[in-house]
VOBA-1610 file (N, C-alpha, C; in pm, whole numbers, padded with zeros to 5 digits, always signed):
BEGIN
Unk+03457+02597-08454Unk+03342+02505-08447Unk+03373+02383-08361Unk+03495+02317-08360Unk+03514+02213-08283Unk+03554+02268-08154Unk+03659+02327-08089Unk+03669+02353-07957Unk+03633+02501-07902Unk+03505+02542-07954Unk+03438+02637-07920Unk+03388+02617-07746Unk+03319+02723-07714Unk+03271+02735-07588Unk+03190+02621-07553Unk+03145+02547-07587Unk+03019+02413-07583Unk+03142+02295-07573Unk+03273+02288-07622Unk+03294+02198-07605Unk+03370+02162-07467Unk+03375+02244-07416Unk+03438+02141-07302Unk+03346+02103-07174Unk+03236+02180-07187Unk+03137+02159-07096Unk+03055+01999-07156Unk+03088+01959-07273Unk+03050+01876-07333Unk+03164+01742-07289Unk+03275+01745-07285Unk+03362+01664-07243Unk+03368+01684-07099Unk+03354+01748-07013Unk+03292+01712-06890Unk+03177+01632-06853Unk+03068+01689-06937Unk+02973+01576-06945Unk+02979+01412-06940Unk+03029+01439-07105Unk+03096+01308-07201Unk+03132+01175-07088Unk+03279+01270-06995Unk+03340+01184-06933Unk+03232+01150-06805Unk+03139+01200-06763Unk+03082+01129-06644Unk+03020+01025-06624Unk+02964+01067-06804Unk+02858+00987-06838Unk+02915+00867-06879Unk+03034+00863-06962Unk+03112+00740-06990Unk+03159+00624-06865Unk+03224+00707-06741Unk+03250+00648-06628Unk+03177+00585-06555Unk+02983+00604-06578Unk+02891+00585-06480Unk+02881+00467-06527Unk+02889+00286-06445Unk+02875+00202-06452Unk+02748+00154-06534Unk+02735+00061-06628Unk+02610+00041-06690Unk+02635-00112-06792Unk+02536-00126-06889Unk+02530-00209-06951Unk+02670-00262-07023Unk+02728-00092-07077Unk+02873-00145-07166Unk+02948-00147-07095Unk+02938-00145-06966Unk+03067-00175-06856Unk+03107-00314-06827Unk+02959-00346-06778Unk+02927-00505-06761Unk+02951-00628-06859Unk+02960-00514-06990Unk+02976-00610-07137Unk+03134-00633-07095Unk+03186-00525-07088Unk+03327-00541-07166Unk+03393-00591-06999Unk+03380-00617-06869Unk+03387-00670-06752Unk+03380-00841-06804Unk+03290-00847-06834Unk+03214-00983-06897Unk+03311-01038-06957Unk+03333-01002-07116Unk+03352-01030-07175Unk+03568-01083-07130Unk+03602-00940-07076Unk+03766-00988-07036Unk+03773-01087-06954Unk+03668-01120-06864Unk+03681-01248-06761Unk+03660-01362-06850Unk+03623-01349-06980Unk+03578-01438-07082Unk+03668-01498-07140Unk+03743-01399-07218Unk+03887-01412-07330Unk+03987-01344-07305Unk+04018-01281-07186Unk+04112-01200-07155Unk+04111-01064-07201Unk+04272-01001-07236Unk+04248-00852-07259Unk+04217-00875-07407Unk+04236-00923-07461Unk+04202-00909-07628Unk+04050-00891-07577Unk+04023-01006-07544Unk+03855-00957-07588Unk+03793-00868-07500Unk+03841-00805-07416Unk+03773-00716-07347Unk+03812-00584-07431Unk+03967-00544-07494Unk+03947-00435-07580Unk+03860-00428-07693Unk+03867-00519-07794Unk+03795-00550-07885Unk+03647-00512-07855Unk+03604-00567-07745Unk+03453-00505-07724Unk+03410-00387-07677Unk+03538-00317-07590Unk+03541-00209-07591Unk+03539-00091-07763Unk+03637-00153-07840Unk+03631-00058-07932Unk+03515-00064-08031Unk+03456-00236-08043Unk+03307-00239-08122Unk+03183-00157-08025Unk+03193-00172-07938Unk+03101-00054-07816Unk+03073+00073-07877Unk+03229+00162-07839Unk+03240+00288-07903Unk+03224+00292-08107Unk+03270+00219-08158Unk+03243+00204-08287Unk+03064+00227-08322Unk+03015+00166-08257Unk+02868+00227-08272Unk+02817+00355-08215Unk+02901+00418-08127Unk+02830+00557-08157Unk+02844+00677-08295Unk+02890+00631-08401Unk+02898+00703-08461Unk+02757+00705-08576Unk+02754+00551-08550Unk+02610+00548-08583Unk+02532+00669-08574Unk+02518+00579-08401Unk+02369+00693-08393Unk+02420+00866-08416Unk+02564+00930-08377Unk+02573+01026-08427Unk+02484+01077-08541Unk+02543+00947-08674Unk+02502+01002-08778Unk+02339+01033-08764Unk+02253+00905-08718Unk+02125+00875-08754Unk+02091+01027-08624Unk+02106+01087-08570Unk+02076+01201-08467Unk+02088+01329-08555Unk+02237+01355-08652Unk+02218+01434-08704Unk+02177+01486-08823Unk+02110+01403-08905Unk+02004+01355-08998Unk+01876+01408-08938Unk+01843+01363-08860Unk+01735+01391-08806Unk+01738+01552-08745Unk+01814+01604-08679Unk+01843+01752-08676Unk+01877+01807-08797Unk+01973+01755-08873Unk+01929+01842-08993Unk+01779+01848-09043Unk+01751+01765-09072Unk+01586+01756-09113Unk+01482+01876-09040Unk+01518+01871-08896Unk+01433+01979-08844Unk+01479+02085-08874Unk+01602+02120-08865Unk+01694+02280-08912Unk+01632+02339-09041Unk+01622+02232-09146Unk+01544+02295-09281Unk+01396+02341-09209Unk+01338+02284-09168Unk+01165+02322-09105Unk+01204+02459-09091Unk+01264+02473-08958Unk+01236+02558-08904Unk+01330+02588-08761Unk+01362+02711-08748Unk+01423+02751-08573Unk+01323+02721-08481Unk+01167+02673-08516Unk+01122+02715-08429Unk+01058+02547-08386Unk+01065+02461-08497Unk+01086+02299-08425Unk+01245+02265-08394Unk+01297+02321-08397Unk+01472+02301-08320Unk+01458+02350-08217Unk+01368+02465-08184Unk+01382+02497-08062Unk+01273+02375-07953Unk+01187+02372-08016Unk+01103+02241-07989Unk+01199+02111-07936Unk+01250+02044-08050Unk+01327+01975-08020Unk+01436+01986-07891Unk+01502+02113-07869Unk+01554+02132-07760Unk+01474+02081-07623Unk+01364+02156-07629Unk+01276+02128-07483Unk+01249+02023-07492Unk+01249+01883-07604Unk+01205+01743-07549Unk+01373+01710-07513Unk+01386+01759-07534Unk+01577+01697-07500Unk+01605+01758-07386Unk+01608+01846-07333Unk+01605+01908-07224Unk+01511+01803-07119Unk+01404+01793-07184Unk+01285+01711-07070Unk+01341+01560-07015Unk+01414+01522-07150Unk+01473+01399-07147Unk+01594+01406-07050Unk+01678+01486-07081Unk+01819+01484-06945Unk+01782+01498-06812Unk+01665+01601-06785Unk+01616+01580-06637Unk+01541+01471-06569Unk+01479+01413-06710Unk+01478+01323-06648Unk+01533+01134-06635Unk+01663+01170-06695Unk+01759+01080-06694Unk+01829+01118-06562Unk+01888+01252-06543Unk+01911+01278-06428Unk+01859+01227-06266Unk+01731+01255-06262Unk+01617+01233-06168Unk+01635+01076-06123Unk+01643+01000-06249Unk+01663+00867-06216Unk+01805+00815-06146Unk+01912+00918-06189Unk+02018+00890-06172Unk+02003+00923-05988Unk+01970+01038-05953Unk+01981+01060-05816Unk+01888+00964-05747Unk+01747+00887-05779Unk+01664+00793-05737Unk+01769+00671-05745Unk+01837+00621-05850Unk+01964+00468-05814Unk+02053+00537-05668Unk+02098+00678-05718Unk+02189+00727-05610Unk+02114+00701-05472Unk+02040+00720-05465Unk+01943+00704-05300Unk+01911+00514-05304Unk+01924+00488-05400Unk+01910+00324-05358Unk+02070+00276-05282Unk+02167+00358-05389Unk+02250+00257-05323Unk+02319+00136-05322Unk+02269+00080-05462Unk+02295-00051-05536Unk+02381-00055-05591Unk+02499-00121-05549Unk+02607-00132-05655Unk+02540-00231-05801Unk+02646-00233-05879Unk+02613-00320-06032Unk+02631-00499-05966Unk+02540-00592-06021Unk+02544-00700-05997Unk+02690-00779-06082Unk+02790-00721-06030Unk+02913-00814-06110Unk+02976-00918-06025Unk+02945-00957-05928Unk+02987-01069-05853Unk+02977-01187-05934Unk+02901-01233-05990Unk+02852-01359-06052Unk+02922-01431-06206Unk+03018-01270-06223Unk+03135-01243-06352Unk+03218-01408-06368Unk+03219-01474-06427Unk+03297-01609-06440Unk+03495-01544-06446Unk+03526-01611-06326Unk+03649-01622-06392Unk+03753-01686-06496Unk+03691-01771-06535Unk+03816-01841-06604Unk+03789-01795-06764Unk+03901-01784-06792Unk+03926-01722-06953Unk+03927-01832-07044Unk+03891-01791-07142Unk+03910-01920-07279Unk+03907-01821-07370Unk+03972-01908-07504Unk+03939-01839-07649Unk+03846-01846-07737Unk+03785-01734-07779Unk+03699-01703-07799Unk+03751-01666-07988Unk+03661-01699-08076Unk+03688-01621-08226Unk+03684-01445-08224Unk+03756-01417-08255Unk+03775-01243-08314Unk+03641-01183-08306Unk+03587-01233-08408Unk+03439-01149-08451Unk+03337-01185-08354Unk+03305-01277-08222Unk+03266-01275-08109Unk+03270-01139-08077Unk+03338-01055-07995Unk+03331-00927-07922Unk+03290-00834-08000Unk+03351-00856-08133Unk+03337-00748-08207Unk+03193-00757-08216Unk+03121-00875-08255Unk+02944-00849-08294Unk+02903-00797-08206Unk+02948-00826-08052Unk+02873-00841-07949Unk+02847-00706-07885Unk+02967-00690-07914Unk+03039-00519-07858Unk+02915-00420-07967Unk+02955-00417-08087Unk+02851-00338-08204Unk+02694-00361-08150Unk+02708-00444-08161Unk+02529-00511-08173Unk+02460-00507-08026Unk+02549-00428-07921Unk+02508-00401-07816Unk+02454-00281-07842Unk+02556-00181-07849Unk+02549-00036-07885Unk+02460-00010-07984Unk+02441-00051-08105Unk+02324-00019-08200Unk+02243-00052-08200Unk+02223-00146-08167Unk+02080-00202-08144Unk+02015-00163-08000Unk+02077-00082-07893Unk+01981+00001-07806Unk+01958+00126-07846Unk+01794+00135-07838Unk+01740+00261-07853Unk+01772+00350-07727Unk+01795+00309-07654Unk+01845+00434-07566Unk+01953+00524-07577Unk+02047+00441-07658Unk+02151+00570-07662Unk+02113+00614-07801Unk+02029+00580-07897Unk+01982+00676-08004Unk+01897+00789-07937Unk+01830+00768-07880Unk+01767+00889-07811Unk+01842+00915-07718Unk+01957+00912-07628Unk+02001+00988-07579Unk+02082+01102-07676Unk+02129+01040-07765Unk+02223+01165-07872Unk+02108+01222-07939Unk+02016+01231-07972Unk+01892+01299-08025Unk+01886+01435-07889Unk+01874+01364-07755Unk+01847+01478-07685Unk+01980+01577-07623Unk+02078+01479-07642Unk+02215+01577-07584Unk+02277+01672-07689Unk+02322+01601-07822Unk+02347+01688-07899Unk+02326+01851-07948Unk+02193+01821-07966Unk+02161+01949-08023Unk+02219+02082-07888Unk+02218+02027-07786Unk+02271+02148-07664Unk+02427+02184-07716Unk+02515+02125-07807Unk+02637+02110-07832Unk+02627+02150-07995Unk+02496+02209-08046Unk+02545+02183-08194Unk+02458+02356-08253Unk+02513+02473-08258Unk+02439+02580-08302Unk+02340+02556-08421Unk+02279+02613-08480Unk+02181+02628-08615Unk+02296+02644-08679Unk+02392+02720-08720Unk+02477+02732-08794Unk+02577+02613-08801Unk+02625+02533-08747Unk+02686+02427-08770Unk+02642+02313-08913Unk+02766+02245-08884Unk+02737+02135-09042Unk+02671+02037-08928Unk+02556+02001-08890Unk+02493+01900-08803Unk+02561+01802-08804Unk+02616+01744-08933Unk+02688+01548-08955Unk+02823+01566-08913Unk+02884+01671-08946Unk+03014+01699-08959Unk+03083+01735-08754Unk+02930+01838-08679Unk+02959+01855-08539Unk+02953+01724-08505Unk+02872+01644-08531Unk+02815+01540-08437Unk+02863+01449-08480Unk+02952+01415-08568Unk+03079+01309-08603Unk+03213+01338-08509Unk+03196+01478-08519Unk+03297+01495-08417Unk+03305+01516-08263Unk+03174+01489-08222Unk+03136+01477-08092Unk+03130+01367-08076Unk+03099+01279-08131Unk+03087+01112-08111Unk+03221+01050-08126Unk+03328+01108-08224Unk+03485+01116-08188Unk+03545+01107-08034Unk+03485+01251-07994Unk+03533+01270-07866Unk+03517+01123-07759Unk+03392+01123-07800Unk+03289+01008-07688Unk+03337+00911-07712Unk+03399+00876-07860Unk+03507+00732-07878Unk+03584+00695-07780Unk+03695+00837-07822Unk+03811+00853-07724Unk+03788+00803-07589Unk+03697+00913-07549Unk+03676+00872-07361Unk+03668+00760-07317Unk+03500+00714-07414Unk+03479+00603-07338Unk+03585+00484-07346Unk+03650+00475-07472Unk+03734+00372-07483Unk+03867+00344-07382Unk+03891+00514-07339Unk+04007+00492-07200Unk+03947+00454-07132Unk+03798+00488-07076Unk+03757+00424-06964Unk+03804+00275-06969Unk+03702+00249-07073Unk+03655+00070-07048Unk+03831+00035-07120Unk+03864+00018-07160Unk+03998-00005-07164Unk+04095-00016-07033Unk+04079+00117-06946Unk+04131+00077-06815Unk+04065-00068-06707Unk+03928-00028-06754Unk+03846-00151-06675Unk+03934-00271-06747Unk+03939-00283-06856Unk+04000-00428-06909Unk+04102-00505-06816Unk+04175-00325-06807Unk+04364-00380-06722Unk+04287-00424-06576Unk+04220-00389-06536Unk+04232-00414-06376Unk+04070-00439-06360Unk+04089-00549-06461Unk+03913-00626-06438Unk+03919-00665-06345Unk+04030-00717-06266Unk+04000-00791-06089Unk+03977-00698-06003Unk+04027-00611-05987Unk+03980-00524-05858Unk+03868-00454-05933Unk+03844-00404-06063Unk+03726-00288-06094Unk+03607-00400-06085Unk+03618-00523-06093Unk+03484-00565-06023Unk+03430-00590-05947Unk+03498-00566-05836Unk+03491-00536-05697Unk+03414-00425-05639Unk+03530-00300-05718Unk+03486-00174-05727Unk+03365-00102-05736Unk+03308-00178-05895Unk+03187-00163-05943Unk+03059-00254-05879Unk+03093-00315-05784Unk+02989-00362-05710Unk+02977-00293-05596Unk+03054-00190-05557Unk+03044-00119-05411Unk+02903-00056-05396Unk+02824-00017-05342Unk+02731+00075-05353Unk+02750+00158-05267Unk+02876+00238-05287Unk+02930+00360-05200Unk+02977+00408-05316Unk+03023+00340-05440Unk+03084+00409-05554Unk+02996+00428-05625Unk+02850+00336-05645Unk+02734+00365-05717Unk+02667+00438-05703Unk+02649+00445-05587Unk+02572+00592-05506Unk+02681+00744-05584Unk+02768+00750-05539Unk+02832+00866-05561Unk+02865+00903-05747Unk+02872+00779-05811Unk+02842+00810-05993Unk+02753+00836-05977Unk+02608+00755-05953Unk+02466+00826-05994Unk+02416+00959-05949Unk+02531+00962-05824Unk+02431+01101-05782Unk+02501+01209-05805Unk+02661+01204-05890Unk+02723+01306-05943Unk+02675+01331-06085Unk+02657+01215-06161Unk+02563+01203-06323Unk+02434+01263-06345Unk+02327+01271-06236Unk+02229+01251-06233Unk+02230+01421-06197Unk+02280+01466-06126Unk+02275+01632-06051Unk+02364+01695-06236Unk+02493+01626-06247Unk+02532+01708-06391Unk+02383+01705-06543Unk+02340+01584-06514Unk+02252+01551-06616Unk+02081+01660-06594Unk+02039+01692-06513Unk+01991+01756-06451Unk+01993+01926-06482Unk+02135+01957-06411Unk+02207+02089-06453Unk+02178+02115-06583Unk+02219+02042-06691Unk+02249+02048-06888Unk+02090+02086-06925Unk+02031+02000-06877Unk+01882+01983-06943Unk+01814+02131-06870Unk+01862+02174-06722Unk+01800+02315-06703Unk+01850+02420-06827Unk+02018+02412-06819Unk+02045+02501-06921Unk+02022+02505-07079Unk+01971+02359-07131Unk+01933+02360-07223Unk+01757+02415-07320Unk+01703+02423-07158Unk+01571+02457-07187Unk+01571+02582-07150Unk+01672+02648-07112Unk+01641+02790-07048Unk+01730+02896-07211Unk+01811+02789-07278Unk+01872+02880-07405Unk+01792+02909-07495Unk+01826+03020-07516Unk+01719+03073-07653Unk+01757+03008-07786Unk+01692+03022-07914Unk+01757+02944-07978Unk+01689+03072-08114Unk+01826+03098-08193Unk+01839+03193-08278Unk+01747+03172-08355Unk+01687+03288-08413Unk+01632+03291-08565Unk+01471+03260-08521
//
């Protein structure tokens, strides 16, 4: 059940999607030019600490449909499917802009900051956007059979997504001076969005094209 055939096409995913510059990049960028590496890990790990959230609150809600019926799960698939293409779509439309991330304007000088600063900031980023609750509403279920324990897969998919994202943004921490450089290129923005956006794209074809048992 855990490193079955779904999962590594899922940690390919995982990792693109983790790497592609965005809001929790900019947080935890932010935040190390702020308080240094403490507080840039710290907000890194309250970041990832909230996806387990929405894990849970995603697979609640798939369980809920699984009792209905195979045949609103399969439903559910095609709005999730509809949803990655067109997260994708957008991703290749930034890719054709060309815009790197606005991090020039990042303050350098560090000060100390209290503990529970990053940590709220970091959490209360991540849970409190509805976008990544509906993004795990629509990715999951491509990663989670009818036969699975729904809380139990998708605790452990949001595990995975810990892991990743936290090496990412963790590396960003070490080498916040040059990765904000980096992340302002729009030669590197172009080439995440339009590698994210073509994978994101791909998932949501294959997710609407799978049959779905029973």
């Amino acid at each position: 059940m855990f490193f079955d055939s779904q999962f590594w096409p899922f940690l390919v995913a995982i990792t693109l999607l983790s790497i592609t510059p965005g809001v929790d990049t900019l947080l935890v960028i932010r935040n190390t030019s702020r308080g240094g590496v403490r507080d840039g890990i710290l907000t890194s790990l309250a970041i990832c600490s909230g996806l387990f959230v929405h894990a849970t609150v995603s697979a609640l809600g798939i369980s809920l449909i699984l009792l209905q019926s195979a045949w609103a799960f399969g439903v559910l698939k095609l709005v999730g499917a509809a949803y990655l293409i067109w997260l994708g779509f957008n991703g290749l439309m930034a890719a054709r802009r060309g815009q790197g991330l606005p991090v020039a304007s990042i303050e350098e000088e560090s000060r100390a900051v209290p503990v529970w600063r990053p940590l709220r900031e970091g959490l209360l980023s991540n849970v409190l956007n509805p976008k990544t609750v509906v993004f795990y509403m629509a990715f999951l279920p491509q990663f989670i059979s009818p036969g699975d324990p729904a809380l139990v897969k998708s605790l452990w998919l949001a595990g995975v997504h810990f892991i990743v994202a936290n090496l990412w943004q963790i590396g960003v921490v070490l080498m916040v001076g040059s990765a904000s450089r980096w992340l302002a290129s729009p030669a590197f923005s172009r080439w995440l969005n339009g590698v994210t956006g073509g994978v994101l794209i791909g998932f949501g074809v294959k997710l609407a094209l799978t049959r779905t048992p029973g």
